[in-house]
N, C-alpha and C positions, 0 to 999 in steps of 0.2 A: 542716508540711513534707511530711506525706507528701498531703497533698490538692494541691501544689505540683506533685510528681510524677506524680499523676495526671493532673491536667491539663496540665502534659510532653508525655507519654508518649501522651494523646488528641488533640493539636494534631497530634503529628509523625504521628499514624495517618492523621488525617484530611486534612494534605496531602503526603503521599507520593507521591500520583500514585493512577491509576485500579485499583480492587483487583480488576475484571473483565476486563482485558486479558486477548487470546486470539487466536493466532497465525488467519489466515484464508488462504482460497484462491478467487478467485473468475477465472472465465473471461471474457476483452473481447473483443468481436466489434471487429475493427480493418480500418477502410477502407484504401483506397488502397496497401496492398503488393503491390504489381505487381513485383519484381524477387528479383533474392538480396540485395541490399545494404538493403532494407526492412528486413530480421527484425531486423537487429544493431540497428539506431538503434530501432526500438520498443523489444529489451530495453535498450539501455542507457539511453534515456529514461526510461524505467520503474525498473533499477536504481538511478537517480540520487532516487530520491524514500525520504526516510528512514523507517526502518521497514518495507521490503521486502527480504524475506531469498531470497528465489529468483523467479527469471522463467522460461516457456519460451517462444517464440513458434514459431507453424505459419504459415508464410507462405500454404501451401499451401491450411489451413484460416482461413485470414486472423483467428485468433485469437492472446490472449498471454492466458496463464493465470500467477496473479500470488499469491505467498503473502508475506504481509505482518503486520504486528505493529498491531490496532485501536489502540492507543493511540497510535501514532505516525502512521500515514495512514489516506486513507479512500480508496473507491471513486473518490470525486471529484478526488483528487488524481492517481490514477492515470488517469482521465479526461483531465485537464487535462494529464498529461504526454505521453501521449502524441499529443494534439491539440494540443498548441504543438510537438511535432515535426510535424506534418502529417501525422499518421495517426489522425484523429478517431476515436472509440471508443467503446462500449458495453457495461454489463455486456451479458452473453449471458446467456437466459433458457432 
């Protein structure tokens, strides 16, 4: 019974989910915001992808700097979100 429990107690360790997730922050160099009405639809683009906990955007600096949860998105999601808004993107280097 107790060899039963162990192997339990190792199954649910082992799929729980990722045991190195770690909140991230990474800067997008974002094309085409030309106006004021650009900034909201990149962050709310952006907000809408799960596992992002804060956005800001600089229209000004034509960037959106994005903190997010690795386990839940990646870079390329945030790519992709805001390039199916029409503001194609890149991390910034």
């Amino acid at each position: 019974m107790k060899k039963l429990a162990l192997i339990v107690t190792a199954a649910a360790l082992f799929v729980s989910g990722p045991a190195f997730a770690a909140i991230r922050t990474v800067t997008l160099a974002v094309e085409n915001m030309t106006c004021v009405t650009c900034g909201p639809i990149v962050k709310k683009s952006l907000s809408r992808v799960p596992g992002v906990t804060a956005v800001e955007v600089s229209t000004e600096a034509h960037t959106a700097t994005v903190t997010y949860d690795d386990a839940k998105t990646n870079t390329k999601a945030l790519i992709a979100a805001t390039t199916n808004a029409g503001y194609p993107s890149q991390v910034r280097k």
